[in-house]
C-alpha positions in Angstrom: 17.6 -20.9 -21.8 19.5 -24.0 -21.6 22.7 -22.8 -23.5 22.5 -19.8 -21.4 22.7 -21.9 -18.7 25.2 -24.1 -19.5 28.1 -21.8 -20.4 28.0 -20.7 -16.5 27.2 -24.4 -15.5 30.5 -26.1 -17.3 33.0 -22.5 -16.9 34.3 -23.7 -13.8 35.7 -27.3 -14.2 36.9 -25.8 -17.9 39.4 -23.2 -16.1 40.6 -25.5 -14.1 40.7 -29.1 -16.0 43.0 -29.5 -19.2 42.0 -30.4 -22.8 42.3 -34.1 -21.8 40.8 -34.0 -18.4 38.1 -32.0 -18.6 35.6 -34.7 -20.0 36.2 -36.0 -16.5 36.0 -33.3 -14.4 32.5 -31.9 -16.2 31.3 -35.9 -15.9 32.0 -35.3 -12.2 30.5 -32.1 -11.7 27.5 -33.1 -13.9 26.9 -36.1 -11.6 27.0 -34.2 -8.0 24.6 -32.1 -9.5 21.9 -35.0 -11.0 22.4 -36.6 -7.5 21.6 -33.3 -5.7 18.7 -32.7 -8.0 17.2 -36.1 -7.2 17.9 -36.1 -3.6 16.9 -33.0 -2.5 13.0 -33.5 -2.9 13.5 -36.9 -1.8 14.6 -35.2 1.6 12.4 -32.3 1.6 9.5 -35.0 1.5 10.7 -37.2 4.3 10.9 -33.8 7.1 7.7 -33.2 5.4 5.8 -36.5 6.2 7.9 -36.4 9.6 7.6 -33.2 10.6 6.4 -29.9 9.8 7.1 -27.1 6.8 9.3 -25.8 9.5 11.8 -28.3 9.4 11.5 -27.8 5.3 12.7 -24.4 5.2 15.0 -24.9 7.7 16.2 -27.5 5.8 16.4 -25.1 2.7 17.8 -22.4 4.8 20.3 -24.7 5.9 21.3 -25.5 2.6 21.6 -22.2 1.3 23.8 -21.0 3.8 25.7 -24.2 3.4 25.7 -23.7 -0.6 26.8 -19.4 -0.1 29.4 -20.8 2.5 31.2 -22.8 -0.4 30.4 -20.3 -3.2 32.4 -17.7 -0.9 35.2 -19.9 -0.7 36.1 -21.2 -4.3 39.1 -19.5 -5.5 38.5 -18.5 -9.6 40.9 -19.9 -11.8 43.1 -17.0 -13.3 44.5 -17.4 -16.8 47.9 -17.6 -17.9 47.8 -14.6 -19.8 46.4 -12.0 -17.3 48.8 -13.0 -14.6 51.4 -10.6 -14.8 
């Protein structure tokens, strides 16, 4: 499941990074994503011991919405050749 996942995970920065920068670009998108992944229970755990499960999921809904408001937005990169 892993290589399955990882051709979706690493097609973006590839369109739109060059041979030579997209070591870079993948290092960057790889690191949002650790950071998110560690963070995210680390908040979900303080609204908990704060708050309620409420606050969770509204947390997680906010997120979501957040996370489909920026999917909706990016712009796929379009190759050379099928731009005519």
């Amino acid at each position: 499941m892993l290589g399955i996942g990882f051709a979706g995970y690493s097609a973006y920065p590839m369109g739109l990074a060059t041979k030579g920068t997209y070591p870079t670009a993948f290092g960057i998108v790889n690191s949002v994503g650790q950071i998110g992944g560690a963070c995210a229970p680390l908040a979900v755990g303080l609204l908990l011991d704060s708050y309620s499960w409420t606050s969770v999921f509204m947390y997680m809904l906010g997120t979501s919405l957040l996370c489909l408001l920026l999917l909706i937005s990016v712009v796929e990169p379009i190759a050379q050749g099928a731009k005519k």
